[in-house]
C-alpha positions in Angstrom: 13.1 163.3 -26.7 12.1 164.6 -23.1 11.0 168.3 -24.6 9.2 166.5 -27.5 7.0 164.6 -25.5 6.4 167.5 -23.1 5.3 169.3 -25.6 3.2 166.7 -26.9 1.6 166.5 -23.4 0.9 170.0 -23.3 -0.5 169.9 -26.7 -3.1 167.1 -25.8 -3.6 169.0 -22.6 -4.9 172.2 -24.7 -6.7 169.7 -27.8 -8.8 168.4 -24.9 -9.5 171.6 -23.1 -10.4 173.6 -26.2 -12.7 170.6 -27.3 -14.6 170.3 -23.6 -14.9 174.3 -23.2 -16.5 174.0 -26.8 -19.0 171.4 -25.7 -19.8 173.5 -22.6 -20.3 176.5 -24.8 -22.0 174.7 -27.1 -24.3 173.1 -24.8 -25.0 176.5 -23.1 -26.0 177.8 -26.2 -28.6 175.5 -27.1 -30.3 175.0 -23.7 -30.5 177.9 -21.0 -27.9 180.3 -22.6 -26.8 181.4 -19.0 -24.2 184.5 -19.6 -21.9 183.4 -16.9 -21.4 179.9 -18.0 -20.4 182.0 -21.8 -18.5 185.0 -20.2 -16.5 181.7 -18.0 -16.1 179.5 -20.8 -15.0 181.4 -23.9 -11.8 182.7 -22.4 -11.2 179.3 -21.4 -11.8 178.1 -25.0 -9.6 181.1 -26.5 -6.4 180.3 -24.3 -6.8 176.9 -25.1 -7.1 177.1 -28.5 -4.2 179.6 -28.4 -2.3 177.7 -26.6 -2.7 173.9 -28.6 -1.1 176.5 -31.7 1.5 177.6 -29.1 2.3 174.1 -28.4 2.1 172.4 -32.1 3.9 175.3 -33.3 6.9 175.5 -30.7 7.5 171.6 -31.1 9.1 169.7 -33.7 5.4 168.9 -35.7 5.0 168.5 -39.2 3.8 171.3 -41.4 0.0 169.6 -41.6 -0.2 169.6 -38.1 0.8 172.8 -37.7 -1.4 174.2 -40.7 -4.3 172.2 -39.0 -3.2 173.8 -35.2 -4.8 177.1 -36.9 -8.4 175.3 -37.5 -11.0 177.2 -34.5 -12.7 174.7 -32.3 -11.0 171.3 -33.7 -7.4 172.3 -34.6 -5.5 171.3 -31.0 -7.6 167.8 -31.9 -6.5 167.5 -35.6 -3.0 168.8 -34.8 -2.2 165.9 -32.1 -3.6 163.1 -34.0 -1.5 164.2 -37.0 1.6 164.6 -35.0 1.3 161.2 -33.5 0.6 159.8 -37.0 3.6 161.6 -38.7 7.0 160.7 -37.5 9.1 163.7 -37.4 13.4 163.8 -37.7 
């Protein structure tokens, strides 16, 4: 149970860094574009969106939330709330 919720904290951990570094992107984009805020924030984004399939993936997760893990920009998001909502055995 120990490695299941640490891997459930890691995956939140990643869900909610890839979602803010998307805002931040995001938000660049649309007001001063400033390169170093992009150049700084998309690996950011990348390793955490690499990382929340890492984590969804190495843990005991149900096949949606695993298939939803692979979704860019929302899948760490969609893969934690479908873990938590699907009890796994």
């Amino acid at each position: 149970m120990s490695g299941m919720r640490g891997e459930l904290r890691l995956l939140r951990a990643a869900a909610i860094v890839e979602a803010a570094s998307l805002l931040v992107l995001l938000v660049n984009l649309a007001t001063v574009h400033w390169e170093p805020v992009a150049s700084a924030t998309g690996p950011i984004h990348g390793c955490a969106y690499l990382l929340a399939i890492a984590a969804t993936w190495a843990g005991p997760a149900p096949t949606r939330a695993r298939l939803v893990a692979l979704i860019p920009a929302v899948g760490g998001l969609l893969a934690l709330r479908e873990t938590r909502r699907t009890p796994t055995t």
